[in-house]
C-alpha positions, 0 to 999 in steps of 0.5 A: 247634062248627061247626054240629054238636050236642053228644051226651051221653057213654055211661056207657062214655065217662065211665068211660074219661074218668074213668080218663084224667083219673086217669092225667093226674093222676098223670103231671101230679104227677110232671111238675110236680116235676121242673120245678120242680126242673129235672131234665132226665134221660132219665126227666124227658124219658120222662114229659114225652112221655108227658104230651104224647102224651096231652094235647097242649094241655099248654102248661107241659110244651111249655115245659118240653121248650124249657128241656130242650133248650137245656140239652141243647144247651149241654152238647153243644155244650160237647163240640162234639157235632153228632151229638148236637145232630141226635139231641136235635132229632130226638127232639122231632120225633118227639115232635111227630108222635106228640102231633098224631097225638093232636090234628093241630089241636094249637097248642103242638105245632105251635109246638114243631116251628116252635121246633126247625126254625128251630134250623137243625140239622134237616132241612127235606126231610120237611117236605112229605111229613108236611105232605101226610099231614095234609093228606090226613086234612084237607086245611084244617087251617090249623095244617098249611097255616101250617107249610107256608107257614114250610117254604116260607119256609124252602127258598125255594120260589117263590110262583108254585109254591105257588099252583100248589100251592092250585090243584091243592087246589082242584081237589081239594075247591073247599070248601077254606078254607085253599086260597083263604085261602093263595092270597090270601096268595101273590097279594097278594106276587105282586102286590106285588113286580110278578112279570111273569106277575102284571101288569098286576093287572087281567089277574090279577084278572078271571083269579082272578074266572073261577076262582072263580065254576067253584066257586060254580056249582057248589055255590053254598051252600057259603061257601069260595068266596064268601068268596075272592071277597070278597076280590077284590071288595075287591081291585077297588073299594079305591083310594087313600086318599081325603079324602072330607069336611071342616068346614068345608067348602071353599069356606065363609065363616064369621063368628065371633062371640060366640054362635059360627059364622054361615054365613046360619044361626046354627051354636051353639042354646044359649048358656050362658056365652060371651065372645069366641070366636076358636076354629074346629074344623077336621075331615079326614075320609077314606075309611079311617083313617090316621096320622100327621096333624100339621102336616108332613103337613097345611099349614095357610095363614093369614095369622096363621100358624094352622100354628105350634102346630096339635095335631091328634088322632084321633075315636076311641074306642081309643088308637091315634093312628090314626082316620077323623077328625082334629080341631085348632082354629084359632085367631085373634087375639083383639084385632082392633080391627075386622072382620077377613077371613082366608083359610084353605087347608089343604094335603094333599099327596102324602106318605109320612108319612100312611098307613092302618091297612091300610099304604096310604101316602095318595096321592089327589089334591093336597086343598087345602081353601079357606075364609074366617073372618071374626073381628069386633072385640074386645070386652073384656067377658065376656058371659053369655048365660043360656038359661032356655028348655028345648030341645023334641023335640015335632013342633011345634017342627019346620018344614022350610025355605021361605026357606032355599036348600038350596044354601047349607046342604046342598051347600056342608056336604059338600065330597067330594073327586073323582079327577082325570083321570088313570090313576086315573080311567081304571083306574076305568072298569076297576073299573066294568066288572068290578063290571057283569060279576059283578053280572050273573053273580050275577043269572044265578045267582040265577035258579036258585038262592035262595042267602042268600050269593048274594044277600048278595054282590050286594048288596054288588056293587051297593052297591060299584058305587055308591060307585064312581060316586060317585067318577068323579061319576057318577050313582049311587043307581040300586040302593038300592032293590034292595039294601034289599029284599036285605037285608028278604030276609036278614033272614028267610032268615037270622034267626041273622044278622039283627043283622047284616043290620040294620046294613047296611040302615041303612048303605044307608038313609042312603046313599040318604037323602044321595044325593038332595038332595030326600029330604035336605031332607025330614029338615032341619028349622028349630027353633021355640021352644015357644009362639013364633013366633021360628024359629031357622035351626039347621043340623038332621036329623031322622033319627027313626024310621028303624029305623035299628040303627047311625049311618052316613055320619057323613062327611055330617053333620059340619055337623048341629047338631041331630041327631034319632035317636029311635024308631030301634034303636040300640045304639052310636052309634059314629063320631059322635064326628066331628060337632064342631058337634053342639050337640043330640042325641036318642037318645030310645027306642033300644036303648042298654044302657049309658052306655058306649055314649055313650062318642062323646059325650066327644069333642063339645065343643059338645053341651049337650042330650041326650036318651037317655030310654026306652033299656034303659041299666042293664036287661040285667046283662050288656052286653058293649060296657061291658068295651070301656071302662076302668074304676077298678077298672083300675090303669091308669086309676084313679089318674086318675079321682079319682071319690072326689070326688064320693062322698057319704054318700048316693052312691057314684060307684063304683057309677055309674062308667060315667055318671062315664066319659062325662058327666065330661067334658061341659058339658051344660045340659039332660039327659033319663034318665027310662026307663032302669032305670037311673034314680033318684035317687042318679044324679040327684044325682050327675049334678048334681055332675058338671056344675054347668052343667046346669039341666034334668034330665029336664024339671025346672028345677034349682035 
């Protein structure tokens, strides 16, 4: 526990545990009867303390104590007895104090004292004067510095002077947790309820970073104060909730047809059965999740009244109405007679109704997002488009664009949202100047000291600079070179962590890849069918061999078709479920473990082709993001899977209930599994029945 080994008990410790657990055992029988048949007198309540004296994480005899109060209570209140209620509460006070003086760290005790003090009949007077003993045997004992913060709650006591209270803790030990965790509970109500010594927040803030950084030059290993200053490193760079990307992109013009989008580049590289399409998706994308997308809160404009019937829902992978991504699809006339133009404009106002999870109410500039759809004329008959034709992932299929204008494809795809000239802008310059001032006390201090968290917190420094920059459309991307080679650093000096070190610096690898529109267009590619000449003008990024451990900046792909992810070390491709257009997708030689980890994919319309081969799907027998799904064993959801269905003599679609979960719900027309441990023939056939629409698996046309 906490970094300390475990030792192996003397012979004397076993034997002196073995006579306890005897001793429990019999109290344990005696308490249980009298439980049972709720006997409250003075033995019953005798041999429950001695229970909870020597085992305090005793929870069912916790309870017991609750119902043999309230029933002592209401027979003394009965006789209108108030001397009697203060000695019935009093005696389980006392009762709390011996039980932590077994275990201070003990949760149902101090539950038990919370449940007897908000009674209201007990006084609150020795609250503090116990709390400072537990305190000074362990002065971050969070159990003890939770009560306190409902003793304080309870007589009042101003928050001004319990942060007074933390500062005089820290002084005292700065590698107090609890302090710096309860001063930052105490600063964000100050600052909240605009306490006049606490105003402006800037002046409070660069005041706290001073106070801090005493601590970490101090000692600079020891972690308590870094994390407080993590804190206010997030106290410093968030902002307003933002709209940070959308599809289509503002300022756009589309052509819809029967094969799909067309923007100078065909948008669907598949066709498999498609008649008039008059569907658009529509994509917000923001820079934290919210709530409360829908049409009062999102105003949609069209001349055909687009904002009479939207359904907008999140892209995400829980069920919670609350996600990064919101979808609807736009809908148009269907019988226009000739080509028809129609302006779009979506409206995101100030408002009250679309907040974030965090609770921030979304307050960043009025969006209004502008775009035209041109629908072409109706056409009554249904045509079937057959692709025979297998999608290739070989090298030469791929050839980067020479005639194309970048701008038309890359730039107009990304719509980022800037800050007006406003208070907001000016206080950015604030945000900015605080982040330069820490980032060069940071670098002082790893002059003299090689500190992982040192380094760790500059490069998160740096990395929020940057997207600081990014909102003031400054120039930005100067420090991921260096922030990179931070986390190359991390990643030896700290290997328990390196899973984590990873995700970051594929986070920061991507960042920079979408930040220069030189090193972008290196990954885009035009798609050349296999023994042909005829190149297609898919929207595709290549992003294969990148050791890349996560999927990041997806607010930056919402217009890729065509994704290639091979050859990197993924092991979830979460926030992918975002990408609307996605019509191709390789996850060829990663490190997916399961068919739950595709679980983004069940959100993708679009996506016909999909290559997972040579993953580790169904090699490990325990994979924790599985559990993160339902299943049918879940009541809850079973009823609703209907997997029996699909059940044969030869395949029992139980067995292979996560690749029901996932590929139920998908329209694919290609498909690649082979070297995964997973495979074999009987997931072969079950994946032909769940989707009739497929003709390729795993190289082979299917009949």
């Amino acid at each position: 526990m906490h970094g300390r080994p475990r030792r192996a008990p003397s012979q004397e410790e076993q034997e002196a545990s073995a006579i306890k657990a005897a001793k429990l055992r019999s109290l344990q029988t005696q308490f249980i009867h009298f439980h049972h048949n709720k006997i409250y007198d003075k033995e019953a309540l005798e041999l429950s303390a001695k229970l909870l004296e020597a085992n305090p994480e005793h929870y069912t005899a916790w309870n017991y104590r609750k119902l043999a109060v309230d029933h002592r209570l209401n027979q003394s209140e009965t006789e209108n007895n108030a001397e009697s209620i203060k000695a019935i509460l009093g005696e389980e006070l006392k009762l709390v104090v011996n039980a932590l003086k077994s275990n201070y760290k003990s949760y149902g005790a101090w539950y038990h004292r919370k449940w007897v003090l908000s009674k209201g009949h007990s006084s609150t007077d020795q609250e503090l004067r116990l709390l400072a003993k537990f305190q000074k045997a362990d002065s971050r004992n969070f159990h003890a510095w939770n009560h306190r913060r409902f003793i304080t709650a309870l007589k009042n006591i101003p928050d001004e002077e319990e942060l007074q209270y933390t500062t005089d803790m820290i002084y005292d030990n700065f590698s107090n947790y609890s302090a710096w965790h309860n001063r930052s509970a105490l600063l964000i109500r100050l600052l909240k309820e605009n306490v006049k010594e606490y105003s402006p927040k800037e002046n409070v803030l660069t005041e706290e970073l001073e106070f801090v950084r005493h601590a970490l030059f101090t000692d600079p290993d020891d972690q308590s104060g870094w994390f407080y200053h993590l804190w206010l490193l997030d106290q410093t760079v968030k902002l307003t909730t933002l709209l940070v990307s959308s599809w289509p992109p503002h300022g756009s013009s589309l052509h819809l047809t029967r094969d799909g989008l067309l923007d100078n580049f065909i948008l669907s590289p598949l066709a498999g059965s498609k008649s008039n399409a008059r569907t658009l998706p529509l994509v917000l994308y923001f820079s934290e999740a919210v709530k409360n997308i829908n049409p009062s809160t999102v105003k949609v404009e069209c001349e055909c009244n687009l904002n009479t019937d939207l359904v907008w829902r999140p892209l995400s992978g829980n069920d919670i109405e609350c996600a990064q991504a919101w979808l609807t699809y736009l809908k148009f006339p269907d019988r226009v007679q000739s080509l028809e133009s129609y302006h779009v404009k979506v409206n995101i106002s100030h408002s009250q109704g679309i907040v974030s999870l965090s609770g921030s109410v979304y307050c960043g500039a009025v969006a209004q997002l502008m775009f035209t759809v041109h629908v072409p004329p109706y056409n009554s008959e249904h045509i079937e488009m057959e692709n025979e034709k297998r999608i290739s992932w070989k090298e030469e299929n791929f050839c980067t664009y020479e005639t194309v204008s970048p701008e038309s494809i890359l730039v107009n795809s990304s719509y980022q949202m800037r800050m007006p000239i406003d208070d907001k802008a000016r206080n950015l310059d604030w945000n900015i100047q605080t982040l330069d001032n820490e980032i060069a006390h940071c670098r002082e201090l790893l002059l003299s000291v090689n500190c992982k968290i040192g380094k760790l917190t500059l490069a998160r420094l740096l990395m929020a600079r940057e997207q600081l920059m990014s909102y003031n459309d400054s120039n930005a991307g100067n420090h991921y070179g260096e922030v990179l080679q931070f986390y190359n650093d991390l990643m030896e000096l700290d290997p328990p962590h390196i899973q984590y070190y990873k995700d970051e610096y594929s986070s920061v690898l991507l960042r920079q890849l979408f930040s220069n529109q030189e090193s972008l267009l290196e990954r885009c590619h035009q798609y050349r069918e296999p023994s042909s000449s005829i190149i297609y003008n898919y929207s595709c990024l290549r992003l294969n061999n990148l050791s890349l451990s996560r999927v990041g900046c997806v607010e930056k792909l919402l217009w890729v078709q065509i994704l290639d992810l091979s050859c990197n070390q993924l092991r979830s491709i979460e926030g992918m479920e975002a990408m609307q257009l996605l019509s191709c997708l390789n996850l060829s030689k990663n490190l997916l473990c399961s068919f739950t980890a595709l679980d983004p994919l069940r959100q993708l319309r679009s996506l016909k082709v999909l290559d997972i081969s040579s993953n580790e799907i169904g090699a490990h027998s325990i994979d924790t993001r599985r559990y993160l799904c339902s299943s049918p064993l879940c009541h809850s959801s079973g009823s609703a899977w209907n997997i029996e269905q699909f059940s044969t003599d030869a395949v029992n679609a139980i067995d292979y209930w996560e690749a029901f979960l996932v590929f139920k719900h998908l329209n694919l027309i290609q498909l690649d599994i082979a070297g995964n441990a997973v495979s074999d023939e009987k997931l072969k056939l079950l994946l032909s029945e769940l989707m009739p629409s497929l003709k390729w698996l795993d190289g082979q046309k299917l009949q």
